[in-house]
N, C-alpha and C positions, 0 to 999 in steps of 0.2 A: 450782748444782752441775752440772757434765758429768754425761754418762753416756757410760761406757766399757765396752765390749766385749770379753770376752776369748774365743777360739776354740781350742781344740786338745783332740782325743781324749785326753791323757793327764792324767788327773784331775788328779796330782801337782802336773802342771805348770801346769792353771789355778787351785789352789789355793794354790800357792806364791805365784802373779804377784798375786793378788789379795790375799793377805797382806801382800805387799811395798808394794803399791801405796796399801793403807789404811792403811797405818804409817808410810811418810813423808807420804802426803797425806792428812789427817785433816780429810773434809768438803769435799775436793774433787772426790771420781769417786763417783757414784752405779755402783757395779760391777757388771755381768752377767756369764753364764759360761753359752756353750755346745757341745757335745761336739763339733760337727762343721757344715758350711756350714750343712746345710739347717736343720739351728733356728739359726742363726747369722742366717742370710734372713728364717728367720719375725720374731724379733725386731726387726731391721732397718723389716722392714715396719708394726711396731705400733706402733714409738715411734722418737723423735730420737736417734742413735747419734752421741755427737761423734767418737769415738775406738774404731779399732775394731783392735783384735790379734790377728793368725790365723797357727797354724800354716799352714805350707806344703802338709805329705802329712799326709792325712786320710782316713779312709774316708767311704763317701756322694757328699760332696761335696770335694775338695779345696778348698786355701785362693786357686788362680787361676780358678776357678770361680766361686767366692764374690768375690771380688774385683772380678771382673768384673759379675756379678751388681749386689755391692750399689753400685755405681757410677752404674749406673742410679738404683738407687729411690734413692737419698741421696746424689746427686755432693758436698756438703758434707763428705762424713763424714772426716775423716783416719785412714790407713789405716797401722799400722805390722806389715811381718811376722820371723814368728819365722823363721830359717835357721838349719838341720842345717849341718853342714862341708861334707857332700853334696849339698846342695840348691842349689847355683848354678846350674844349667840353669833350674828353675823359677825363682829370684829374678832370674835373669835376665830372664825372660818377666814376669815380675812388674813389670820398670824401667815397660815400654808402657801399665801403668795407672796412671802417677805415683802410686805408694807414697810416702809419705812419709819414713819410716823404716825401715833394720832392723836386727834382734836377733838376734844371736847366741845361737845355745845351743852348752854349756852358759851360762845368763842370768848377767851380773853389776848386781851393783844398781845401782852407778853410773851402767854406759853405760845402764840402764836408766831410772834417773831425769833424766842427759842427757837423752835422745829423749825423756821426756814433757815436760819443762820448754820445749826446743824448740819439741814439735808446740803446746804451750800456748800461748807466743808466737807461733805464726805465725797461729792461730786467735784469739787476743785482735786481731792487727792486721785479721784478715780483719773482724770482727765491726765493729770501728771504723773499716772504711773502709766496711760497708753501712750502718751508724748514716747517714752524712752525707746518704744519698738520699734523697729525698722519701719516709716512709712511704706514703701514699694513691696511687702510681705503681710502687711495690714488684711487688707479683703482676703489674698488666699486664707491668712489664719483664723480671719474670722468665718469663711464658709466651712473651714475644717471643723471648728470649732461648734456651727450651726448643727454642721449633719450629725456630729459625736455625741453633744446633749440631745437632739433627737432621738438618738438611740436609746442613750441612758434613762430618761423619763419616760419612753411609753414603750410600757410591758407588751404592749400586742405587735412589736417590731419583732419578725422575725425572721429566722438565721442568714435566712438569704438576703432578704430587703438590707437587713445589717450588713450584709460582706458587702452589696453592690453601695450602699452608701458610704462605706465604706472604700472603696475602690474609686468611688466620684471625686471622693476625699484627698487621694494622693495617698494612701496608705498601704498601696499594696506591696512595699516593700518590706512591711513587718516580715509579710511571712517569709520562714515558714518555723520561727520561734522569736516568740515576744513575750512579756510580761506589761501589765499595768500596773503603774504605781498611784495613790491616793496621798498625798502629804497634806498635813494639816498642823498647822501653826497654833498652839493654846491660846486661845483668845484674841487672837489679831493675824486674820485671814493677808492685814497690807502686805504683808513681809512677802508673800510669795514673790514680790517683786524680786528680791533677791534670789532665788530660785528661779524666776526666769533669765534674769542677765545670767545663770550659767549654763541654764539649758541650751541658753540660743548659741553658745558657742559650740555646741556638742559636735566632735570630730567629724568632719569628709567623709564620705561612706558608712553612714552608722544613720539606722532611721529612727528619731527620734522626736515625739511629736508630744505636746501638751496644752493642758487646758484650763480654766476656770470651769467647777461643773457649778449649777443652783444653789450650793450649797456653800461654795467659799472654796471648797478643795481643789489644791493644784492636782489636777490628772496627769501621771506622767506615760504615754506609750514608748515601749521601746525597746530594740532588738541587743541592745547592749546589755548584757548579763551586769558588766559593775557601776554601769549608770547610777544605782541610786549611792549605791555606798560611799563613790567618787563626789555626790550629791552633799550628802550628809558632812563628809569630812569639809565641802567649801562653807557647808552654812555655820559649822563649827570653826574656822580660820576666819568666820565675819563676825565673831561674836555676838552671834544674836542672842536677843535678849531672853526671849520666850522656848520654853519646849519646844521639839516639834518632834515627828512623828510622820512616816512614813508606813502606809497599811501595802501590802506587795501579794501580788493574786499570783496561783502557781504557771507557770509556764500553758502558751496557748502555742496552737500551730499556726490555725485559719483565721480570719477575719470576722469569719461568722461566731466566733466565739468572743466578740467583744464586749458583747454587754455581760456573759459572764465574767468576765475578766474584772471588769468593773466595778460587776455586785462583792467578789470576792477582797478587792483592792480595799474597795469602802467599808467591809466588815471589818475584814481587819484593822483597817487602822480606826474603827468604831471603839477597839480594843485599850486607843490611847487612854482613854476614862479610869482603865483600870491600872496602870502604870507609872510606879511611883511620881511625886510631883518636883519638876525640875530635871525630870532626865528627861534624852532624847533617844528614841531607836527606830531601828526598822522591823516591823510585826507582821511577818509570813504567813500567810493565808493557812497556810499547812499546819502551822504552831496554834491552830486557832477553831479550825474548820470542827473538831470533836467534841469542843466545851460545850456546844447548848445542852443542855439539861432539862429535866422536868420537873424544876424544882420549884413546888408551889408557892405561891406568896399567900403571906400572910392573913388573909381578908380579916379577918377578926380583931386584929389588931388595928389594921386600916379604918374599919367600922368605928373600933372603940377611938382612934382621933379625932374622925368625926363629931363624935356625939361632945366630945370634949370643948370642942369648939364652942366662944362666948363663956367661958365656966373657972377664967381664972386659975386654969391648973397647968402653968405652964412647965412646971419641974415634971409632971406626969408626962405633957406632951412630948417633951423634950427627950425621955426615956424610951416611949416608944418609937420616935423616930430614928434613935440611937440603935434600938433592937431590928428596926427595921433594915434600915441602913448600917452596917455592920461595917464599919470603915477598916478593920482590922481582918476583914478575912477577903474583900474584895475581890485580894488576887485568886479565890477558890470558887467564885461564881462566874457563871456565864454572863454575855452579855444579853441575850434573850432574858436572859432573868431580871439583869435590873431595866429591861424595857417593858416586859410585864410588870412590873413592880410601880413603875412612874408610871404608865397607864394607868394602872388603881386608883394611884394616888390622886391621881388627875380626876378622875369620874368620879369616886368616891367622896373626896375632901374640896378640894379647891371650886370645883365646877362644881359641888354640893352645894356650899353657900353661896354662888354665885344666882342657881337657879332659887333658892330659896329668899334670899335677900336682896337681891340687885347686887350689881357691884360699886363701891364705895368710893372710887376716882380711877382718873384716869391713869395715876401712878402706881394704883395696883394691878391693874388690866397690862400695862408694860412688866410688872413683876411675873406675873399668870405666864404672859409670852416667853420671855425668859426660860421659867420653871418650866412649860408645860413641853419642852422637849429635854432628856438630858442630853443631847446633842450640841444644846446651844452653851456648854460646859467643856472647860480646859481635861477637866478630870472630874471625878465622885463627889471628890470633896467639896471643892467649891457649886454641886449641883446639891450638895444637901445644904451645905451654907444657906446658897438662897431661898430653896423649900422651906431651911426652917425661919428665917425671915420672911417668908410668904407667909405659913404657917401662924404665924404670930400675930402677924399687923391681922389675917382676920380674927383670928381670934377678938381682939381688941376692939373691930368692929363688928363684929356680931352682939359682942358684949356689950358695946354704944346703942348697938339698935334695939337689943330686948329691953335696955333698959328706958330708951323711949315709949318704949312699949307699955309699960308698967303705971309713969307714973305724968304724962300724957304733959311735960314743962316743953317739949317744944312746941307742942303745938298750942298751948296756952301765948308760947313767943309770936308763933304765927298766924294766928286771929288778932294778936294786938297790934304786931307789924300787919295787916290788912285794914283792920281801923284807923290807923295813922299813915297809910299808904290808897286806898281806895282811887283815890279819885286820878291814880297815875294810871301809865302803861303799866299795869300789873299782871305777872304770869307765875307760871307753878316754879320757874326753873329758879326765877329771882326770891321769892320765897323760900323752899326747899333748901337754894345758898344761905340764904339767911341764918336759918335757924340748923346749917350746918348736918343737913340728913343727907340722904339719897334721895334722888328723884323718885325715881318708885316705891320704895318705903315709903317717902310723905306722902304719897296719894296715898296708900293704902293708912296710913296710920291717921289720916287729915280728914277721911269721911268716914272711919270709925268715931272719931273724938264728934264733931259735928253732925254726922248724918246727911252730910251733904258731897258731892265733888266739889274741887276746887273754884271750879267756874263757876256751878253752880251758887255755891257761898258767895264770892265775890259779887254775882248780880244780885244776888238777894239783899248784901247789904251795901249795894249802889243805889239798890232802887227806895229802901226804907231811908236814904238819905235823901232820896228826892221826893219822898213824899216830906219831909218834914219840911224841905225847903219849899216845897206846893205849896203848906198850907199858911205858911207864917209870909212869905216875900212875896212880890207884886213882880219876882224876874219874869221875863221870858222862856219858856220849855224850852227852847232847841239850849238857851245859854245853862238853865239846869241841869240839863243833859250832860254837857260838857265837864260842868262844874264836876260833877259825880263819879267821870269815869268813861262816859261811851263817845267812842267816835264821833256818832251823827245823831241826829235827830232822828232817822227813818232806824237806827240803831237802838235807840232809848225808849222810843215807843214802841216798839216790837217788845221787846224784854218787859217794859212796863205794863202792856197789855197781857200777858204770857203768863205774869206774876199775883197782878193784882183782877186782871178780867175784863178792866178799861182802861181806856186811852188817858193819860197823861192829862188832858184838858177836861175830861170829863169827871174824872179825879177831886182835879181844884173844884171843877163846879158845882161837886156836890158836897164839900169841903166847905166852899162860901154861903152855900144852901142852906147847912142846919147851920153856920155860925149864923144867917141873919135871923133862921128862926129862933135858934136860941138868945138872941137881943132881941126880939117882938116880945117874948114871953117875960 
């Protein structure tokens, strides 16, 4: 049985998930539930958390906080979070901790039971590609392991703390000439498994060490000069299916130069991107290290996509991305250039409509993550593929939303769906689905049309319904109450006083007042 974690302040919402989750999977999630990060950490800390679900905005601790946090104590844990409409600046921030999933609120079951069947498979394959390693070399390889990405992720490790973690490692037979290798598999990181069943046979006196880094890349160290090449020729006799791509840093002496080793490994083979598609090779740091350039990008034209955005000109769009992305000359630019370049694009375009419109679902927010590195790309091409399918679909929606804008039909839907819906649990998010906008666009486009907030609207015309049942029916207030929309009684009369300036019963009785005067007369 898993165990699964649930995180968010709103009781409702982690008793509902937890409902959900034991009634389609019965005897599959050993379930937890807590209010907010910090006992969210405590737990983490006490026991194996396979699966762990956190709100975003939290008090105490938020949920990139926690994230962060439980990365460290449980890098294994898969991590899915919940997202408000609002909340894309933090899920954004959220991409940098490989999240595995996320959730839209308000939750639907399906996409919910989606992502767990998902994150289930990707941890049944992880679990079955650790099975095949020697148990009894396990823990040494994972401390090796531990101390190695330590190194590689924080810039402020240095040369010495590096040799001696290093040296804790079992490593000090590298020296006193090793290189680092980077491989990396076009779009399906699983295969390193097959690079490991050969590493692990590597000859009796030959030291030879490798790794998973954050990233998906197999790390290969190792004092063997034809290691990778002997590499390359087995992944080639296994007919793998996908590219792959080895980045190889120039020769080191000491230990202390391992994180150089590293950055150099990963550049190069950062290089795969630019290399035709369907071949495989090995990409020498030295073949590599001259190319950055100062070659400016384009803003003007980035600007002018921009502005194109919502405008129906998709042959224009299409041209400049082409100019921009220049798939035919590739091989003559650096890779600093097209990471300045997707930067732009990112801040300029994508993140431009984002802050300006909201974002439109949560299956263009999984598109954004994608795009928003080209790293997460086999090659060029299929990272401009998706840009310009990212590209597009906002287009489309921007184009949806001005034209909301304009000539005010949804929210004509959504005042009639409030009149024929009133007297329910009614909220902005049930709404907003309704009439098919954004959560935040419809607030903003919902108290322009009316002059009101949403809530504000809703008790307004909860309470001119209980006045008309005040003055015609002989009900009881607290059952009017109900009839209309509010919770309680001490609910309806708050709002009714608030609205009209008296109490619900003083209302009717000044209601029956002038009707008797008006009969005497």
């Amino acid at each position: 049985m898993r165990t699964l974690l649930i995180v968010d302040d709103e009781k409702n919402i982690r008793a509902g998930l937890k409902a959900m989750i034991e009634r389609q999977y019965r005897e599959r999630y050993d379930v937890s539930l807590a209010v907010d990060g910090a006992e969210a950490l405590a737990v983490i800390g006490s026991r194996r958390i396979d699966i762990l679900i956190t709100d975003i905005r939290m008090p105490e601790m938020d949920g990139l906080t926690l994230i962060r946090h439980a990365a460290e104590l449980s890098p294994k844990t898969a991590v899915i979070i919940l997202s408000g409409h609002d909340d894309f600046h933090y899920a954004k921030e959220a991409i940098k901790f490989h999240v595995r999933e996320y959730l839209l609120k308000p939750i639907v079951r399906e996409e919910m039971y989606g992502i767990l069947d998902r994150v289930e498979e990707e941890l049944n394959r992880a679990e079955d590609a650790e099975s095949r390693l020697d148990e009894a070399g396990r823990v040494r390889e994972e401390l090796r392991a531990a101390q190695l990405n330590y190194i590689f992720v924080h810039p402020a490790v240095d040369p010495d703390e590096a040799a001696e973690r290093c040296r804790s490692a079992g490593l000090q037979r590298l020296e006193p000439a090793y290189r680092v290798g980077a491989l990396k598999f076009a779009g399906d990181s699983r295969q390193n498994v097959l690079a490991q069943e050969f590493l692990a046979r590597s000859p009796e006196g030959r030291a030879s060490f490798y790794l998973e880094d954050q990233d998906g890349y197999l790390i290969v160290l190792t004092d063997e000069a034809a290691l990778f090449d002997r590499l390359m020729l087995y992944l080639k006799d296994k007919s793998v299916s996908s590219a792959y791509h080895i980045g190889l840093s120039r020769q080191k002496e000491k230990l202390a130069d391992i994180r150089t080793g590293y950055a150099e490994a990963r550049r190069a083979a950062g290089y795969s991107l630019l290399m035709p598609r369907c071949s495989s090779s090995i990409i020498r740091y030295e073949s590599v290290m001259n190319r950055e350039d100062a070659l400016e990008v384009p803003v003007d034209d980035i600007r002018r996509l921009a502005n194109m955005l919502g405008t129906d000109r998709e042959s224009e769009m299409k041209a400049i991305l082409v100019r921009l992305f220049d798939l035919k000359k590739t091989t003559e630019v650096s890779l600093d250039y097209l990471e300045r370049l997707s930067k732009r694009m990112n801040e300029m375009v994508f993140d431009g409509v984002f802050r300006t419109y909201g974002e439109e679902s949560l299956e263009i927010l999984r598109l954004y993550k994608r795009v928003g590195s080209i790293y997460h790309f086999s090659d060029i091409h299929e990272y401009f593929h998706e840009a310009e399918n990212l590209l597009f679909r906002l287009d489309d929606y921007v184009r949806t939303v001005r034209s909301a804008l304009g000539d005010h039909r949804e929210m004509r839907k959504a005042v009639a769906y409030i009149e024929d819906h009133y007297a329910e649990d009614l909220n902005m998010a049930t709404v907003s689905n309704h009439v098919s906008l954004n959560y935040s666009y419809f607030s903003e486009l919902f108290k322009e049309f009316t002059g009101q907030s949403f809530v504000s609207y809703v008790k307004a015309v909860r309470i001119e319904k209980a006045k008309a049942l005040l003055a015609r029916t002989d009900d009881k207030i607290v059952e009017i109450g109900q009839r209309v929309g509010f919770e309680n009684a001490k609910q309806f009369n708050r709002v009714f006083r608030e609205l009209e300036g008296v109490p619900a019963s003083e209302y009717r009785a000044r209601r029956l007042a002038a009707g008797h005067a008006g009969s005497d007369a």
